[in-house]
DRENMITI-730046 format. One line per 8 residues: their letters; for each residue x negated, y negated, z negated of C-alpha. Coordinates in steps of 0.5 Angstrom, whole numbers, plus 500, padded with zeros to 3 digits. Example, Ala and Ser with C-alpha at 12.3 -4.5 7.8 and 13.67 -1.06 7.14 Angstrom:
! DRENMITI-730046
as> 475,509,484 | 473,502,486
This chain:
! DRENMITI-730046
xxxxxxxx> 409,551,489 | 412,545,487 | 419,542,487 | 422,536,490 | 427,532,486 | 433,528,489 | 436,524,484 | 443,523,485
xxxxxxxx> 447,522,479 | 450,515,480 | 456,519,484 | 459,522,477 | 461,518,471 | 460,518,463 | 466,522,462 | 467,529,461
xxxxxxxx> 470,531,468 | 463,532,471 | 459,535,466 | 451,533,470 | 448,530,474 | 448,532,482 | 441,533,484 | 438,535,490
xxxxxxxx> 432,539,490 | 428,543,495 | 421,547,495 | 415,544,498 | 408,544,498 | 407,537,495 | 410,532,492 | 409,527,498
xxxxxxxx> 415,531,501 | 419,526,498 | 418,520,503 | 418,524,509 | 425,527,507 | 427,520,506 | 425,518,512 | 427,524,516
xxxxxxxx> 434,523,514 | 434,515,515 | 431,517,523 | 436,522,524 | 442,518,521 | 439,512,527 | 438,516,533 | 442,523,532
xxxxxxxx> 449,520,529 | 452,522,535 | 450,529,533 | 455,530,527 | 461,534,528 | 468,531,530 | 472,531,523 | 478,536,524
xxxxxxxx> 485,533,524 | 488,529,519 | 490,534,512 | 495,538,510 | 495,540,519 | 488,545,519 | 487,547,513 | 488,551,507
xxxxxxxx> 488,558,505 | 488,564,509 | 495,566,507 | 497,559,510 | 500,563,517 | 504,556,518 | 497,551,517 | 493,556,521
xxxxxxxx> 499,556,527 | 498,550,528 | 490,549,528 | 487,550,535 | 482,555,532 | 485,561,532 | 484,565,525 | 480,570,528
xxxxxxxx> 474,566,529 | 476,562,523 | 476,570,519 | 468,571,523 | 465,565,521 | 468,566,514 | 466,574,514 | 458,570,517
xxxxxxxx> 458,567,510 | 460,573,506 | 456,577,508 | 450,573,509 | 448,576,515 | 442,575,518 | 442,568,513 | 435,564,513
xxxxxxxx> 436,559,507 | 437,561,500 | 441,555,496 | 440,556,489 | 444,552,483 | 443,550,476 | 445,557,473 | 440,561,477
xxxxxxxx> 445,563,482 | 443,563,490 | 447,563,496 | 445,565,502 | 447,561,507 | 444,559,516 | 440,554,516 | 443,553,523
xxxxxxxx> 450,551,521 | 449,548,514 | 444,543,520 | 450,542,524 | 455,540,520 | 452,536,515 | 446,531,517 | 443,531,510
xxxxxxxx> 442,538,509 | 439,539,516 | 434,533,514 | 432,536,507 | 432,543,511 | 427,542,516 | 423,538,511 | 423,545,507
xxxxxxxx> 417,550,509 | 420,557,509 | 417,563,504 | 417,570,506 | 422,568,512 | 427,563,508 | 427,557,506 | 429,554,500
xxxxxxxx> 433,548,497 | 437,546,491 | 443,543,489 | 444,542,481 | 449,538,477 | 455,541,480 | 457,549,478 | 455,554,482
xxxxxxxx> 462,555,484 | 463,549,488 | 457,550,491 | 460,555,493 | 466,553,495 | 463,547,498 | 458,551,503 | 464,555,505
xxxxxxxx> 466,550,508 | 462,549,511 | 462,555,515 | 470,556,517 | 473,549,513 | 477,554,508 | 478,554,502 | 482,556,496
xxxxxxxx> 486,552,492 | 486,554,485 | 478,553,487 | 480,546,490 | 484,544,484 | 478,547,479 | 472,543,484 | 475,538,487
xxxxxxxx> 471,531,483 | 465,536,485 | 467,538,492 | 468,530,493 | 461,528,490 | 458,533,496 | 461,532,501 | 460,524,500
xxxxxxxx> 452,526,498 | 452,530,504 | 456,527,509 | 461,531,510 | 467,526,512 | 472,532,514 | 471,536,506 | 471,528,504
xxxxxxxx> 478,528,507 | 481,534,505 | 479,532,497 | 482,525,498 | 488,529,500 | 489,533,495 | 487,529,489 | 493,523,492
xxxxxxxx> 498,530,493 | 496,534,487 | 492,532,481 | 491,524,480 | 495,523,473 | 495,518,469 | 489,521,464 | 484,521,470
xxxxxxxx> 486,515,475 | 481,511,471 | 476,516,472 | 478,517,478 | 478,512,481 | 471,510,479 | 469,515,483 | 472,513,489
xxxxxxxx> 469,507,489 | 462,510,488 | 465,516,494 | 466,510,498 | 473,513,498 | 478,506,500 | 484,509,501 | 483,513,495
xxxxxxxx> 481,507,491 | 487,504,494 | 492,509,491 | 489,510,484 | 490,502,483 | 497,502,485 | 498,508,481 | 495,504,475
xxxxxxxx> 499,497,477 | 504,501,476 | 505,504,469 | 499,499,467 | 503,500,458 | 501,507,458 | 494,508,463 | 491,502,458
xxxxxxxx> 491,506,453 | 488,513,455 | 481,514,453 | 480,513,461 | 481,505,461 | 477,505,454 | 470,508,457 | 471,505,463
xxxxxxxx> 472,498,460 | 466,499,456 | 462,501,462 | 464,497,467 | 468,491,465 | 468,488,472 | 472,493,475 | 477,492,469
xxxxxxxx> 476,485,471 | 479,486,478 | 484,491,476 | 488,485,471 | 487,480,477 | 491,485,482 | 496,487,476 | 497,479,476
xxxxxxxx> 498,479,483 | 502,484,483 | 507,481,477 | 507,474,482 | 508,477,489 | 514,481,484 | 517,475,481 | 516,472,489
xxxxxxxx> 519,477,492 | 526,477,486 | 526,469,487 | 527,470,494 | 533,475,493 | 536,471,489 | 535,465,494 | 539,469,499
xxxxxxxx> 545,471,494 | 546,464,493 | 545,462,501 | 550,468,502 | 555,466,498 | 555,459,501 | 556,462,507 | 562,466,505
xxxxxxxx> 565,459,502 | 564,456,509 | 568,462,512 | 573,461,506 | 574,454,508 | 575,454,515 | 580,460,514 | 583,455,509
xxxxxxxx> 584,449,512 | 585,452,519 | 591,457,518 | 592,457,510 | 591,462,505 | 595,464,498 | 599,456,497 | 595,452,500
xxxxxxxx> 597,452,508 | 593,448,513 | 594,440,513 | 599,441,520 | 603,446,518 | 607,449,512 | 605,455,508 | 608,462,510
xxxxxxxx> 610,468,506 | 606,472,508 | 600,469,508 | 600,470,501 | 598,477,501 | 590,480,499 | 585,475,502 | 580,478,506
xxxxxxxx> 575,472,504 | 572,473,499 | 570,466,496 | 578,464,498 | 579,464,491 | 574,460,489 | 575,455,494 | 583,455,494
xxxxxxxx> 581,451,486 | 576,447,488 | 580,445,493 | 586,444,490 | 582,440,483 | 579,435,490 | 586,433,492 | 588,432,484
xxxxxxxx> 582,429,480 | 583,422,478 | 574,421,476 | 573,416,482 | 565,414,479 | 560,417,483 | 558,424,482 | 562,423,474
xxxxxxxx> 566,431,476 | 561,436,477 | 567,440,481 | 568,433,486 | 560,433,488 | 561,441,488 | 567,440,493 | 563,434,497
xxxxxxxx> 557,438,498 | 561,444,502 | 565,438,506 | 558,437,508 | 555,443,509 | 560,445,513 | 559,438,518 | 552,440,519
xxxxxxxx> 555,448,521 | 560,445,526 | 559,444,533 | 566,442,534 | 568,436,530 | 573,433,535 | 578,439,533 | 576,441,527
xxxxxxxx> 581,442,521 | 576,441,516 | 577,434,511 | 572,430,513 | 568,433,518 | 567,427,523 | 566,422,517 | 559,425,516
xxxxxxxx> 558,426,522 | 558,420,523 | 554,419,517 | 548,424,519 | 546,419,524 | 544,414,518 | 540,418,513 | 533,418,513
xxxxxxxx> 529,424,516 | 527,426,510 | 534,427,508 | 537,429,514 | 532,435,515 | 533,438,508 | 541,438,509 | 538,442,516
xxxxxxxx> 534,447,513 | 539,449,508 | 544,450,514 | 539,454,517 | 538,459,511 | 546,459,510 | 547,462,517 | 540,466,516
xxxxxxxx> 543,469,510 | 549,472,514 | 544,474,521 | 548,469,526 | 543,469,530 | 546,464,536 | 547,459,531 | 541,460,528
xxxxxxxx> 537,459,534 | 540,453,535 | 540,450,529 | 533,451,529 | 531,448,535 | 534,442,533 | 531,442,526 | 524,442,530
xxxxxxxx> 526,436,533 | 527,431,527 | 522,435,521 | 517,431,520 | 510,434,521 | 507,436,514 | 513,436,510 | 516,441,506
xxxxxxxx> 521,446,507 | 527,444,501 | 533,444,501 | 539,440,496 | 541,444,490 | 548,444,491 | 551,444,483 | 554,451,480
xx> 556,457,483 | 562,457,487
């Protein structure tokens, strides 16, 4: 009688956390058998899929040990049965298949159920001819410890968990080569929650991608753009970029990314602080020139006393400078003081934000309305755009709106979203 051998060894890696190949082989009268179990199991994925067993619930809900009382109260089987299928395997009553793994160590098993749960396995079972009333089958490359496990699994989706932390990489080879989904998710669980590190994401995370594993794939390269210094050091990366450079190729490339999207995003904050600011010194304007702040009242009335106590605005200050350096500066050449230009620019943005220039107090309000109705579009849609991300800064969401439906009126089509550069900070 000879032995048929299924080479699956493409599942592990070169490195130390699987020690060899997984080999599936089952015993038959002639080498032929090979073929037919290639495709049996191709026929049987085609027409019987739907056969395949539901998966459970989502992790850390339905599994565990059997002292877990709180994971079992909340599973719809009740842990009696659960303890049944369990004392089934234990005790292999009445089993029908022997299992046998590279140290010589055979499991008994019930061809019926390792049949129902995993569509491979039931393909190389009814492929295997019986010997004395069982049949036989063999898995290699994996200790007979998770084999044991993995069958075990099988029986009543139980499993202990300093066996799961010793076998997991196993565990999750087998239940891909097996077709397992529901030990597949189990594994990709425990490795996220409980053991990936920065000495075997690298390994790890080449499993995944031979486990077809894309949520697991996904968590170890977060976990390698994030501490990317110390993980490029670990022997992991080393033989992974001898071995397979192309993924060390795509982890730089999303590392790149990554660096971009953060440099992006930290530009887009700091472009918020400054519309922010922009909006407290339109607030600490109107304020100023409406009812008077510190030493400087409003044009139509005189200071009094007690506005000179602690300003709410905060940029009032500021203003209240720039102010009184506008009302006193001699440099009459166009853009000749930083600090005029500064203070024409507020003047201007504030005309773009008020809606009631006939009343309005504020300098100069109803002179560049005035002059809105002269500049080019191009220009006019860039002072618009700056008004809008002004008030976006702040959430004023009434006046956001408005203001955008009469930026949509006269933006170009096909231009750019700029907005002026106002000079300095207030």
């Amino acid at each position: 009688m000879e032995c048929i051998e299924l080479d699956s060894s493409d599942f592990f890696l070169d490195g130390d956390a699987i020690d060899n190949p997984l080999d599936i082989h089952l015993e038959s009268n002639s080498l032929a058998g090979t073929k037919a179990v290639t495709d049996h199991h191709r026929w049987y994925a085609q027409v019987h899929c739907s056969n395949a067993p539901d998966p459970p619930p989502l992790p850390g809900t339905s599994y565990g040990s059997r002292s877990s009382r709180n994971v079992t109260a909340r599973s719809r089987v009740p842990e009696e049965v659960l303890d049944s299928w369990d004392k089934l395997f234990l005790d292999g009553y009445q089993a029908d298949l022997r299992v046998s793994t590279d140290d010589g160590t055979e499991i008994l098993s019930h061809s019926c159920v390792l049949g129902i749960k995993s569509p491979v396995l039931r393909a190389i079972i009814e492929d295997a001819k019986p010997n004395h009333g069982f049949r036989c089958i063999r898995i290699s490359g994996a200790p007979s410890e998770a084999v044991h496990v993995f069958i075990r699994f099988l029986y009543s989706s139980r499993f202990e968990q300093e066996q799961m932390k010793k076998h997991v990489l196993h565990l999750l080879a087998l239940s891909h080569v097996f077709s397992v989904p529901s030990l597949k998710t189990v594994c990709i669980d425990q490795l996220e929650r409980n053991f990936l590190s920065p000495d075997n994401v690298v390994d790890i995370l080449q499993l995944a991608g031979l486990c077809d594993a894309p949520r697991l794939s996904l968590v170890c390269t977060r976990m390698i753009i994030g501490d990317f210094k110390n993980i490029c050091l670990t022997d992991g990366w080393k033989v992974m970029r001898r071995v397979n450079p192309s993924l060390e190729q795509e982890l730089l490339e999303s590392l790149v990314e990554a660096d971009t999207k953060r440099q992006e995003r930290a530009k887009r904050m700091e472009e918020k602080k400054v519309y922010l600011q922009l909006y407290e010194a339109m607030e600490a304007l109107l304020h100023i020139c409406r009812d008077g702040c510190r030493t400087i009242g409003p044009r139509d009335q005189a200071l009094k006393g007690s506005r000179a106590a602690v300003c709410k605005f905060p940029a009032c200050k500021g203003v209240e400078l720039l102010v009184r350096h506008f009302s006193a500066c001699r440099v009459r050449v166009p853009g000749g003081c930083a600090n005029c230009k500064r203070m024409w620019q507020l003047l201007e943005l504030h005309s773009r934000m008020c809606f009631t220039p006939d009343t309005c107090k504020v300098p100069l309000c109803r002179h560049f309305k005035e002059k809105m109705q002269h500049l080019g579009r191009k220009e006019e849609t860039k002072w618009d755009l700056l008004a809008c991300k002004v008030l976006e800064s702040r959430g004023t969401m009434g006046l956001i709106s408005e203001r955008r439906k009469f930026s949509t009126l006269i933006k170009p089509a096909g231009s750019r979203d700029v907005a002026p550069r106002l000079v300095g900070a207030i």
